[in-house]
C-alpha positions as CSV (number, residue, x, y, z in Angstrom):
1,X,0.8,90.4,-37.7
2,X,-0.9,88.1,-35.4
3,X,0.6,87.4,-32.2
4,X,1.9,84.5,-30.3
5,X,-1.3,83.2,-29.4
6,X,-2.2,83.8,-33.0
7,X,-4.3,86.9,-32.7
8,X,-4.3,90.2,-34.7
9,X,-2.9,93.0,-33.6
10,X,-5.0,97.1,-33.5
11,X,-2.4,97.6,-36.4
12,X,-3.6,95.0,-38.6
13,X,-6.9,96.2,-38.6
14,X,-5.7,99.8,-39.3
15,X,-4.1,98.6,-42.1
16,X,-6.6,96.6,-43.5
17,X,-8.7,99.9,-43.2
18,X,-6.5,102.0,-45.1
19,X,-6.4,99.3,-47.9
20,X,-10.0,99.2,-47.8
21,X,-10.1,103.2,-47.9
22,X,-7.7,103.2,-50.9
23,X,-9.6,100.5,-52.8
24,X,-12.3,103.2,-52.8
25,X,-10.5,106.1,-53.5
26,X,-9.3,104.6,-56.7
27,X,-12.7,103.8,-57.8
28,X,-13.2,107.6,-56.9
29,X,-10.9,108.4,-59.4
30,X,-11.5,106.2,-62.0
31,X,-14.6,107.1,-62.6
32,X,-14.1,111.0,-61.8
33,X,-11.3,110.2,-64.8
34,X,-13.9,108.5,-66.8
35,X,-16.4,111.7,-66.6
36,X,-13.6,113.7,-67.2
37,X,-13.1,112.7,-70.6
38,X,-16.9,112.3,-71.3
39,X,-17.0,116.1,-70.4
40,X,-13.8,116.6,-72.5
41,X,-15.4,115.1,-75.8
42,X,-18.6,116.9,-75.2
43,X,-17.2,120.4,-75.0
44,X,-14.7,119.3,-78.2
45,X,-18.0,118.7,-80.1
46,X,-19.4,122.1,-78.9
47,X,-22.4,120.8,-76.9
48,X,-23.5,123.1,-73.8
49,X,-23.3,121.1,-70.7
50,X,-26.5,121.8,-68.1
51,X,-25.4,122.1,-64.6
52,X,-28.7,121.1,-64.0
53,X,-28.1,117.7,-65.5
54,X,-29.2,114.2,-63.3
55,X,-25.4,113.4,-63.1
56,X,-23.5,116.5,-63.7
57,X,-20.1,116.4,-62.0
58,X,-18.8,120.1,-61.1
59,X,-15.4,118.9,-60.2
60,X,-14.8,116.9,-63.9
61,X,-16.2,119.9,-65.7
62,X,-13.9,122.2,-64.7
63,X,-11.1,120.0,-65.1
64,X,-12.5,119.2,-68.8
65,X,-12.6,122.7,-69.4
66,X,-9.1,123.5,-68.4
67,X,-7.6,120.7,-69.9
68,X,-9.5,122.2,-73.0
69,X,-8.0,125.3,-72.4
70,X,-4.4,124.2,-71.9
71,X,-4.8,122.4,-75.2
72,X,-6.3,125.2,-77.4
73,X,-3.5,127.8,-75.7
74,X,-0.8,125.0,-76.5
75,X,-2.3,125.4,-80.3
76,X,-2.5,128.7,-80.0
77,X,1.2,129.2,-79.0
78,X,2.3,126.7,-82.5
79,X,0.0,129.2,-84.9
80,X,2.2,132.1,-83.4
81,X,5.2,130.5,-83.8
82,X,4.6,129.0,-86.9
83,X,2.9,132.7,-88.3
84,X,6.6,134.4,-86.9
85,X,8.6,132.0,-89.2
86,X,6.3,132.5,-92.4
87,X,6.6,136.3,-91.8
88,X,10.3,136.3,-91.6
89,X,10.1,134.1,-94.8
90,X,8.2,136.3,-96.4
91,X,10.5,139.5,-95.9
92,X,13.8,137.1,-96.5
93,X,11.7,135.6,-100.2
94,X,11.1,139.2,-101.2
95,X,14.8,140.5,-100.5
96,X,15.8,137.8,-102.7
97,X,13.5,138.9,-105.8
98,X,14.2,142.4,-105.6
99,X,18.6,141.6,-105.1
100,X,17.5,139.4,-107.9
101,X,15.8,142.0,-110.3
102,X,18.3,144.2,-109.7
103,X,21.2,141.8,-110.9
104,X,19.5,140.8,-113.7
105,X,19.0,144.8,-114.7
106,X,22.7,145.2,-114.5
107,X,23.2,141.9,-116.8
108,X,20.2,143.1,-119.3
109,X,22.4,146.4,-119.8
110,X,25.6,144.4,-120.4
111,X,23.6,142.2,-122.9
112,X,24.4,139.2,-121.0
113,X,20.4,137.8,-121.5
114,X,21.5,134.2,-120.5
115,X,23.1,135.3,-117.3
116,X,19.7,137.5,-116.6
117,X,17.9,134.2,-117.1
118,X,19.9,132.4,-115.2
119,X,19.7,134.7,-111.9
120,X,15.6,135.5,-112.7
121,X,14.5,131.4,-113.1
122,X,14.9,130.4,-109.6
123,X,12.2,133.0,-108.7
124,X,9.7,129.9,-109.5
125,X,10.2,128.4,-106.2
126,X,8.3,131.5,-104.8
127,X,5.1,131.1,-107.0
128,X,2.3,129.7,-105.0
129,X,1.8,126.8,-107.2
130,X,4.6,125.5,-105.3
131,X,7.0,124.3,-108.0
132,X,10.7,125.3,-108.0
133,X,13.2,125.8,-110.7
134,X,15.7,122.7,-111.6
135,X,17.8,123.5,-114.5
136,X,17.6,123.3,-118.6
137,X,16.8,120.1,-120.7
138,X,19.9,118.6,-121.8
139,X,19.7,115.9,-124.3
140,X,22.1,112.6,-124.1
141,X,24.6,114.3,-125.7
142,X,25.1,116.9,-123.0
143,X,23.7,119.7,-125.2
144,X,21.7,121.9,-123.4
145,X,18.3,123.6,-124.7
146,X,17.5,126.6,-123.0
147,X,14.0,126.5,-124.4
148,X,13.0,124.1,-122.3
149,X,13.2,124.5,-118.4
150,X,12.6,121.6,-115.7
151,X,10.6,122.3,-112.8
152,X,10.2,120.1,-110.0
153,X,6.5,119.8,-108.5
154,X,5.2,120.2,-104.9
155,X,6.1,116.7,-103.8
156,X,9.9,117.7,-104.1
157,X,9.9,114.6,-106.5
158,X,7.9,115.0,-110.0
159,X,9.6,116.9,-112.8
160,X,8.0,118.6,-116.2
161,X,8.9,120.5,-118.2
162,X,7.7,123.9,-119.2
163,X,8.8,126.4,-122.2
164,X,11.5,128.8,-121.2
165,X,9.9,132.6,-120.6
166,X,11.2,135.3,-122.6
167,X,13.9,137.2,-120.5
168,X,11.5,140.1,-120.4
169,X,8.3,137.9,-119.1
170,X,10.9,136.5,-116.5
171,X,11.6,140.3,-115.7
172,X,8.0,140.7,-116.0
173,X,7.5,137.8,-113.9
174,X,9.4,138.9,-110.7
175,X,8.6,142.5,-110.9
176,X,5.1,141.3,-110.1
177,X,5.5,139.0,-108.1
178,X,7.7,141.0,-105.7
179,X,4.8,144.0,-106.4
180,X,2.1,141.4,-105.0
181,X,4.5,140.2,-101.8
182,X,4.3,144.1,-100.9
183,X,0.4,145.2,-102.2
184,X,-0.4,142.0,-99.9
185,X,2.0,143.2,-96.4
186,X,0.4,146.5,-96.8
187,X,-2.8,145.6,-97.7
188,X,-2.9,143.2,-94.4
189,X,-1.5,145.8,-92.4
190,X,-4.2,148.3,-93.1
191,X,-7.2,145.8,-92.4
192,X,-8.2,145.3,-88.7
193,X,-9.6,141.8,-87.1
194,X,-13.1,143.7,-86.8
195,X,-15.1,140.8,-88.1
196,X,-13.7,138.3,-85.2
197,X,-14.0,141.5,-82.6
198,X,-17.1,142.0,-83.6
199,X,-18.2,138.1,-82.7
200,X,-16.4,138.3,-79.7
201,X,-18.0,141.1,-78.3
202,X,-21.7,139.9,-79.1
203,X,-20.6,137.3,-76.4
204,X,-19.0,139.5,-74.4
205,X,-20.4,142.9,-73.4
206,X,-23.0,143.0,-70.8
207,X,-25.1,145.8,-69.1
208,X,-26.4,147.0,-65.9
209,X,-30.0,147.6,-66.6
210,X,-29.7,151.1,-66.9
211,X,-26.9,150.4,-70.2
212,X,-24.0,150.4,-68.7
213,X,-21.4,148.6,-69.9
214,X,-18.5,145.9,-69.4
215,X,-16.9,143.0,-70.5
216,X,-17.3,140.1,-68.8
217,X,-14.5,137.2,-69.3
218,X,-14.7,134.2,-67.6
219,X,-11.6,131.8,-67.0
220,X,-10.0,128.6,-65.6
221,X,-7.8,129.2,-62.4
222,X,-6.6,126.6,-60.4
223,X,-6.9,127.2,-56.8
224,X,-4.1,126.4,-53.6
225,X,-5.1,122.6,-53.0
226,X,-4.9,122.4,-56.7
227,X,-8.9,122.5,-57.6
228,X,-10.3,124.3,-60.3
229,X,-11.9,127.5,-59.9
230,X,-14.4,128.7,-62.2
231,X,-13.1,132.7,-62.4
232,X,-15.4,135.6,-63.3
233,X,-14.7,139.3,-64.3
234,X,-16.1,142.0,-65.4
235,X,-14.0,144.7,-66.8
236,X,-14.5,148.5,-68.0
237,X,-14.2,148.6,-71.4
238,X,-12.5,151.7,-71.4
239,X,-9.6,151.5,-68.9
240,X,-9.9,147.2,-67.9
241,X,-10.5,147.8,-64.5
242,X,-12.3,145.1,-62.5
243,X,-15.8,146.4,-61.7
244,X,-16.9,142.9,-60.4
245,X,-15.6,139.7,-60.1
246,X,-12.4,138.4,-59.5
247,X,-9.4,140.5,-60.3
248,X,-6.6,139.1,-61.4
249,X,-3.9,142.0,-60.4
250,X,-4.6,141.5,-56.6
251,X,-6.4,137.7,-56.1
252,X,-9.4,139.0,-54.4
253,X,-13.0,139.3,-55.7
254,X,-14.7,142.6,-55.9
255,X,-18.1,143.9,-55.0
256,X,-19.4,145.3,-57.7
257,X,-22.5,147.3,-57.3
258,X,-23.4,146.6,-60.5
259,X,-25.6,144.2,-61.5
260,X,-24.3,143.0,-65.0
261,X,-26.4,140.3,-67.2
262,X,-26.5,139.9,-70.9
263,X,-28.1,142.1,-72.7
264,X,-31.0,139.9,-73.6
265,X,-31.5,139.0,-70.0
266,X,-32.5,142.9,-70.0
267,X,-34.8,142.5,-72.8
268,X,-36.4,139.4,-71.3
269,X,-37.0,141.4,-68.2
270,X,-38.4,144.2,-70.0
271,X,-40.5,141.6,-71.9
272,X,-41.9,140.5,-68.5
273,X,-42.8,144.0,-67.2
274,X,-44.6,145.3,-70.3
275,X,-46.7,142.1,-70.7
276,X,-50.3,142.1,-70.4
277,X,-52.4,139.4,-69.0
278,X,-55.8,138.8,-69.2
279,X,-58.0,137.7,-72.1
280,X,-59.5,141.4,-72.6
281,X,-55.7,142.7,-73.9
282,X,-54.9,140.1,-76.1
283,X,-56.7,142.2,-79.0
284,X,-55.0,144.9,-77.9
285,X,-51.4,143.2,-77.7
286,X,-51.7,142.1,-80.9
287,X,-52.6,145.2,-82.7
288,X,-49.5,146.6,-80.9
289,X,-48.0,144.0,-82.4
290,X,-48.6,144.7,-85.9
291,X,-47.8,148.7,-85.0
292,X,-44.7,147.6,-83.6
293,X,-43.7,145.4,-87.1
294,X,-44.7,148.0,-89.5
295,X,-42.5,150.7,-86.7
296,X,-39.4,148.3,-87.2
297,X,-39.8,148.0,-90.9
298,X,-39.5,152.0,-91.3
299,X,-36.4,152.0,-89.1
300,X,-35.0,148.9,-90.1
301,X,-32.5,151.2,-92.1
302,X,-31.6,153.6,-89.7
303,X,-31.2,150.7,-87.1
304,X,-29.0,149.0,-89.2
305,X,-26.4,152.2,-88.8
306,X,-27.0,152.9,-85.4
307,X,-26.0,148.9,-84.7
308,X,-22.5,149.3,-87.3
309,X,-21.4,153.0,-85.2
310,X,-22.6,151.1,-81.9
311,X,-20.1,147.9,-83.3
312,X,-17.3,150.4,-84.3
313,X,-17.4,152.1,-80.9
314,X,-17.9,149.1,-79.0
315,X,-14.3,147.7,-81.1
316,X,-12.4,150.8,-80.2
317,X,-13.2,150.7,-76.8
318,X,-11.5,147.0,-76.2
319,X,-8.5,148.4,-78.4
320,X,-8.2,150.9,-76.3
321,X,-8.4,148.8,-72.5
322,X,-6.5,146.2,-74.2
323,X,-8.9,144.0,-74.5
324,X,-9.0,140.2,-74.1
325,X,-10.8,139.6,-77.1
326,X,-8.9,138.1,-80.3
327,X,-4.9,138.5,-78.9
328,X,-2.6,139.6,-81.7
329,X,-1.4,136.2,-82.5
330,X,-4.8,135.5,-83.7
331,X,-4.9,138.7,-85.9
332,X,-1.8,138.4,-87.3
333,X,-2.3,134.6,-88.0
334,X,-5.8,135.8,-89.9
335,X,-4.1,138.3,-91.9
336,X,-1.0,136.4,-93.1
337,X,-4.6,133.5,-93.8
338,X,-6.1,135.9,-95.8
339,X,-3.0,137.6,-97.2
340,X,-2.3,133.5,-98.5
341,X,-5.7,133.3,-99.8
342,X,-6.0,136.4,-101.7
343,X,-2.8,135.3,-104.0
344,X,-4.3,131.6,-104.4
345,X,-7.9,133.0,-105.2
346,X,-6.7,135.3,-108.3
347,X,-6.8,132.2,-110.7
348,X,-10.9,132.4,-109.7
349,X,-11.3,136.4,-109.2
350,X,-9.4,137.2,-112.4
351,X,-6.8,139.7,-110.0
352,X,-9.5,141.0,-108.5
353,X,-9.8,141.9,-105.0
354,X,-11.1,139.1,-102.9
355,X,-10.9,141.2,-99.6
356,X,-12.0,144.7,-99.5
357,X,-10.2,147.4,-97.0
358,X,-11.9,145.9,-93.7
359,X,-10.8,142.2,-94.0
360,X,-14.4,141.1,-95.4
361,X,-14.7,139.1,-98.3
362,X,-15.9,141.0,-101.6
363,X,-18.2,139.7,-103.6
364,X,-16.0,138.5,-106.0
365,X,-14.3,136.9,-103.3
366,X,-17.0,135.0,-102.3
367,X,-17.9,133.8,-105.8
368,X,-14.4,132.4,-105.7
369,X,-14.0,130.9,-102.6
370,X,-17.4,128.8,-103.8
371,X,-16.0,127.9,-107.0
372,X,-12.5,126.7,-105.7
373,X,-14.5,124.7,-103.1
374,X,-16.7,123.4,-105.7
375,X,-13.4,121.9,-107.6
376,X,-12.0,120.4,-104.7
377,X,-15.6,118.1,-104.2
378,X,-15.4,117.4,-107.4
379,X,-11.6,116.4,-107.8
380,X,-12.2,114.7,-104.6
381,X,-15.5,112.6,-106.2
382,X,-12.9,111.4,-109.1
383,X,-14.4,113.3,-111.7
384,X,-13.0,114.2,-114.7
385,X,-11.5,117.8,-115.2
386,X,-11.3,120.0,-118.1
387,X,-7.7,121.6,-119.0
388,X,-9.3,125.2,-117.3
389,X,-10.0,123.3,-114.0
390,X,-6.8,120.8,-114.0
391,X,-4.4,124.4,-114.1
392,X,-6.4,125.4,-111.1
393,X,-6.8,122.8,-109.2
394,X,-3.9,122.9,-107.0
395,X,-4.7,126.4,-106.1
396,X,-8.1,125.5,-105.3
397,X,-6.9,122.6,-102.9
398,X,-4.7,125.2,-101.1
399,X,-7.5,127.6,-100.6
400,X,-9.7,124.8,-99.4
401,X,-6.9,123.7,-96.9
402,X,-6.5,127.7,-95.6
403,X,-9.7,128.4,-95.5
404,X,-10.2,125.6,-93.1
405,X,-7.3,126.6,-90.8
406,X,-8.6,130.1,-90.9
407,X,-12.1,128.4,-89.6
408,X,-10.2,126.4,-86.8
409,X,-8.1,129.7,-85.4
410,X,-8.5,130.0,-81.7
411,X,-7.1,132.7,-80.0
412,X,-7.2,132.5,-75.4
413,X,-4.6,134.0,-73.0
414,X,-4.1,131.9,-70.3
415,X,-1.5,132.2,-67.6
416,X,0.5,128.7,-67.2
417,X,2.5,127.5,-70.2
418,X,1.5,124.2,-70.1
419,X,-1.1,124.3,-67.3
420,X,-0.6,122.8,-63.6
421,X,-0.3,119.5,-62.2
422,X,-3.0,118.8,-59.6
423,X,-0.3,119.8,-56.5
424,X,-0.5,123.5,-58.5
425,X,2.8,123.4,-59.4
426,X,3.3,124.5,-63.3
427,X,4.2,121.6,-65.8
428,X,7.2,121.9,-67.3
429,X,8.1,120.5,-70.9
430,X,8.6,117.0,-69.4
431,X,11.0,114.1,-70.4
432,X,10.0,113.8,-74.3
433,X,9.3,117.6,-74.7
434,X,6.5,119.0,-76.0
435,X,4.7,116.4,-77.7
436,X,1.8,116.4,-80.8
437,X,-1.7,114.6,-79.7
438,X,-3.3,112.6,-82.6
439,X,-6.4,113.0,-80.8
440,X,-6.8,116.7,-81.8
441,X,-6.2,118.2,-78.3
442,X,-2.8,120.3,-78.9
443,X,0.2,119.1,-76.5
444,X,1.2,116.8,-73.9
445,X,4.1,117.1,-72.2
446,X,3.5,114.6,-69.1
447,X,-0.3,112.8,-68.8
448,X,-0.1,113.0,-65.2
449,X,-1.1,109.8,-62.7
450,X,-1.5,109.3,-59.1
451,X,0.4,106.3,-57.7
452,X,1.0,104.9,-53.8
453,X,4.6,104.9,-53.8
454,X,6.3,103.9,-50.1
455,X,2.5,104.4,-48.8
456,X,2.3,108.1,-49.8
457,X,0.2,109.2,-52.5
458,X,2.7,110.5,-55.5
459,X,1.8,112.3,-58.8
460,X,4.1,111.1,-61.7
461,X,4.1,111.8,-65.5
462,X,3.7,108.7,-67.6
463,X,5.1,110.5,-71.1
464,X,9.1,109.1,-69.9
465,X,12.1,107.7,-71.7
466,X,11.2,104.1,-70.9
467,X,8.1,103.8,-73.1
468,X,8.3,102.0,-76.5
469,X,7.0,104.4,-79.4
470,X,3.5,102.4,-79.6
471,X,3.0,103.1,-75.5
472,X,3.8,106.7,-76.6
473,X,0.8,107.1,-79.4
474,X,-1.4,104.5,-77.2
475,X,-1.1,107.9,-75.0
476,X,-0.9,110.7,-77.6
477,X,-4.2,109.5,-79.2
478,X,-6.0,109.8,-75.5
479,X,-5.8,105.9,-74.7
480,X,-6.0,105.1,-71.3
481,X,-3.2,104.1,-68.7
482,X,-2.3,100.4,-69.4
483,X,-1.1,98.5,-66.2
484,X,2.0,98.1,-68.6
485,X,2.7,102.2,-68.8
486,X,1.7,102.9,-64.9
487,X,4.5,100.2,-64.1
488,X,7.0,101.7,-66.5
489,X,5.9,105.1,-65.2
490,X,6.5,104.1,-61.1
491,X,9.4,102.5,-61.9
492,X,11.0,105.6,-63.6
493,X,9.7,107.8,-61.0
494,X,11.1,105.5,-57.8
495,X,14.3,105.3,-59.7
496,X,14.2,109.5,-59.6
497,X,13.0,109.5,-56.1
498,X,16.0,107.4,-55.0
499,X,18.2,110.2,-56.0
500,X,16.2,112.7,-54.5
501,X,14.9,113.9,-57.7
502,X,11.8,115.2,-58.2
503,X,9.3,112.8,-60.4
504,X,8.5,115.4,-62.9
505,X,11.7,117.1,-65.2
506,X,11.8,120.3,-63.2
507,X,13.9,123.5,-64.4
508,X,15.2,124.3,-61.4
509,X,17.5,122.8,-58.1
510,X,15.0,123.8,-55.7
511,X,12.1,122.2,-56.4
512,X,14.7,118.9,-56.5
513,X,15.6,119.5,-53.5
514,X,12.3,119.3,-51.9
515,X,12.5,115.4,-52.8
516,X,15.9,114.6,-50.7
517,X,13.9,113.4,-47.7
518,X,11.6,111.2,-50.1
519,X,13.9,107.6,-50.1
């Protein structure tokens, strides 16, 4: 303020410095936001960002990555979850056909058929067609024909009708059905992920020059002042100890002596060494060339073996360190995928196999999956279908649909539940719990912002109580921060503040406590 002879005090220049500094800071982080998600939809589309780029931003890449992370781990953690509660259905569905088929024995022998029908009907609702068993037509009289059954389609809402199987196709029926429930547990159980191993490994194991090898893994961590840290390791296959990089167990990076690179980093080298210059060798070089082709095309065969035992021993090795390739949600996730296909293919393979014992698709298989593909473009296209193709139709659109989520599986292990807020403090499930995006990107829980509350800079969520449901998708659809939902937001968070309450939902007394002296 000025004083009495109207002149501004030191103080009122030092605040109209910090006003000034904060102006810019907020443009800082505006625009570090706006690369942010600029690197966020780049690596969602799969594009490989250059560090050598004109504007590449270090700092908003990693932060894109993690958040990337955070959201695929969050999806990761629903497949499990979701894969738990279809396997415990599974086991409670089958109990239920075999108490079933045993019931319906006993009543077969006491030559009570109607009763047998009766307990072997509902069975329907297990068929992967998805229709369930209702009851008998019964005209307006109240007589009831047992010849005709009523089902009641997929929606939960259509009903038909269907004629009423023989008591012994109904026995029939369920003795397959429960048959095909336990082929498909044990047929899952004997087949290994090696297919998805095998892909992560081709990424994943590098070499010293003279062959030997490990697996590198790279990884997210966020550092003390709540940066991210782009992490490095490289493992022994064998045991998973850290032969370079950072290890995890103790925080510290080690020396390596070992010089680890790709392995066709090695080939280029090599490539370099062995080449010729000079305009007298190129005749030379290229009838090497040719020796080298017609070489290759005799041990093409043997080659091809050497590379499959090279792939099996290489896939033993990580099962034996444990290692971070494909975690067992993801396998178990694929099997119950291809356990879900197999039954919905048989319309197309005519019961054959569509798997053989190592989890690949047979050749049969293959000729299904097209043909049920081909079905769905054309019921989608609004052409007309013949009786054959309207029966299978609706198994085709549920193969379409799981072959697709079997394409989409991703399967990290990262170490925070829901990530960490800039400070480095672990989110928690915030004020709305654990929330859907519509913008493909998993969960949110909080969308962090930073605010100047009472001059101090203060992270707060914006995902609280006081939002209207359109302020809520605005931010689950990866809108930006409207002045309206930042003022909500402060206001929510001041009001917590006050009590000496920590901003964020935290789990535990003692982090609240930290915020008693913040009035």
């Amino acid at each position: 303020m000025p004083d009495a002879s109207g002149r501004f005090q030191m103080e009122d220049g030092f605040r109209a410095a910090r006003q000034i500094t904060q102006f810019f800071e907020w443009n800082r982080r505006i625009d570090q936001s706006k690369q942010t998600d600029a690197y966020l939809d780049r690596i969602g589309k799969g594009e490989k960002i250059n560090s050598g780029e004109e504007d590449y931003n270090y700092r908003a890449h990693l932060t894109a990555s993690a958040m990337q992370m955070q959201s695929m781990r969050a999806d990761q953690e629903f497949q499990a979850a979701e894969f738990e509660n279809n396997e415990a259905q599974r086991r409670e569905n089958q109990a239920d056909i075999d108490g079933r088929l045993v019931k319906a024995e006993y009543l077969m022998s006491r030559h009570r058929g109607d009763e047998a029908m009766d307990t072997l009907l509902p069975i329907y609702q297990y068929l992967p067609d998805g229709n369930q068993f209702k009851g008998f037509v019964t005209d307006d009289a109240g007589n009831v024909d047992r010849s005709q059954m009523i089902l009641v389609g997929e929606d939960g809402k259509t009903e038909f009708t269907e004629p009423t199987p023989t008591v012994a196709e109904a026995m029939t029926m369920a003795v397959r059905f429960s048959k095909a429930y336990k082929d498909t547990y044990h047929k899952s159980k004997q087949r290994a992920s090696e297919t998805n191993l095998k892909n992560a490994l081709n990424h994943q194991i590098w070499t010293t020059e003279d062959g030997t090898e490990a697996i590198y893994v790279p990884f997210v961590d966020v550092g003390k002042t709540g940066d991210y840290i782009l992490r490095e390791t490289w493992k022994d296959p064998k045991t998973g100890k850290t032969l370079k990089g950072f290890d995890e167990e103790t925080g510290k990076i080690v020396e390596g002596e070992h010089d680890f690179r790709p392995p066709a980093y090695w080939k280029q080298e090599a490539d370099k060494k062995g080449a010729e210059t000079g305009r007298e060798n190129i005749e030379a070089r290229t009838e090497a060339t040719k020796q080298d082709t017609e070489i290759k095309k005799d041990k093409a065969p043997l080659e091809r073996e050497n590379l499959k035992a090279q792939t099996n021993l290489a896939n033993k090795r990580a099962d034996a360190a444990g290692s971070t390739s494909g975690t067992k949600a993801e396998e178990k996730q694929q099997k119950k995928f291809k356990a879900d296909l197999e039954l919905l293919l048989e319309p197309f393979t005519g019961s054959k196999n569509a798997y053989d014992m190592e989890g690949n698709l047979t050749d049969e298989g293959k000729t299904a999956l097209d043909a049920a593909i081909k079905l769905v473009v054309k019921y989608n296209a609004k052409e007309e279908l013949d009786g054959a193709e309207k029966k299978k139709i609706k198994y085709a659109i549920k193969v379409v649909d799981i072959y697709n989520k079997m394409s989409a599986t991703v399967a990290e292990k990262y170490k925070d539940e829901y990530g960490k807020r800039a400070d480095g403090t672990p989110k928690g499930k915030g004020f709305l719990g654990e929330l859907k995006r519509t913008d493909g990107r998993g969960f949110s829980t909080e969308i962090s912002i930073g605010v100047n509350i009472d001059g101090k800079e203060t992270e707060i969520p914006t995902l609280v109580p006081t939002l209207s449901q359109d302020e809520i998708n605005h931010l689950l659809g990866g809108g930006e921060v409207t002045k309206e939902i930042a003022q909500k937001a402060t206001k929510h968070a001041k009001k917590r503040i006050a009590e000496g309450k920590s901003p964020f939902l935290e789990a535990n007394n003692r982090q609240k406590a930290s915020w008693k002296d913040v009035r």
